[in-house]
C-alpha positions in Angstrom: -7.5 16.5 -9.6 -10.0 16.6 -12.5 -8.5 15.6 -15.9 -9.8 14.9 -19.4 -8.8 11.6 -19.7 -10.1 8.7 -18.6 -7.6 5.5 -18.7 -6.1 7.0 -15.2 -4.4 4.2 -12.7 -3.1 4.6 -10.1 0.5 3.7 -8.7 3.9 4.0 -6.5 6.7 5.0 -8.3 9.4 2.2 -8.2 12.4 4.0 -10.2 13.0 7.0 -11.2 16.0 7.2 -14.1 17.2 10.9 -14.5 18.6 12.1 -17.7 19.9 15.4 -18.9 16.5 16.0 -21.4 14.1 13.2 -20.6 13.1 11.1 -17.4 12.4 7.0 -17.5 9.9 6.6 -14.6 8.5 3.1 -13.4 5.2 3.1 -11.6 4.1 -0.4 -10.0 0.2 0.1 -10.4 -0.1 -3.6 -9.0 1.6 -6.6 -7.9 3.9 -7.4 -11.2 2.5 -5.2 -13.2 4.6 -1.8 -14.5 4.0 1.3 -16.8 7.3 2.7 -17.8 7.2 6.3 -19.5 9.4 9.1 -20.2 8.9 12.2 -19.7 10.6 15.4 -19.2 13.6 15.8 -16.5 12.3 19.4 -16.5 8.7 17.2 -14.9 9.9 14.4 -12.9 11.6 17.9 -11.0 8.7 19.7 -11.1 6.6 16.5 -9.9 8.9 15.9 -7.6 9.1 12.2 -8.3 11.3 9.7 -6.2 11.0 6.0 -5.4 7.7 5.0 -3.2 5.8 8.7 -4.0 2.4 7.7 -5.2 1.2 9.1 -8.4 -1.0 8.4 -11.5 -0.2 6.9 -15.1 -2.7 9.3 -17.5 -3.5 7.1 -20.5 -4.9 9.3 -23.6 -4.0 7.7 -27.2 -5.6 8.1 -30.2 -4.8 4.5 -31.0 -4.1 1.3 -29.1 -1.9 -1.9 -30.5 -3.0 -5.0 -29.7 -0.6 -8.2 -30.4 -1.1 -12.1 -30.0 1.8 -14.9 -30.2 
């Protein structure tokens, strides 16, 4: 795989929720630590995603928040 960006980790997916547009996916890319995103359902098909199937969380933003308490 060669990609553009370059904030790519690594992961398992850990729950895949299925709607009728859009797709909530989970992806443990360490112990405790999630990225959830949504894509397409039209994707998550095509991607074939399930629970356990490893796969990549693509980070490209034009902007990042950053918060403190």
């Amino acid at each position: 795989m060669k990609i553009s960006a370059r904030n790519t980790i690594k992961g398992t997916v850990k729950n895949v929720i299925l709607g009728p547009v859009s797709a909530e996916l989970t992806l443990r890319v360490a112990p405790g630590i999630d990225i959830v995103a949504v894509i397409s359902t039209g994707s998550a098909k095509a991607l074939k995603l399930k629970k356990g199937k490893k796969a990549y969380a693509v980070i490209k933003a034009s902007s990042v928040m950053v918060a403190t308490d």
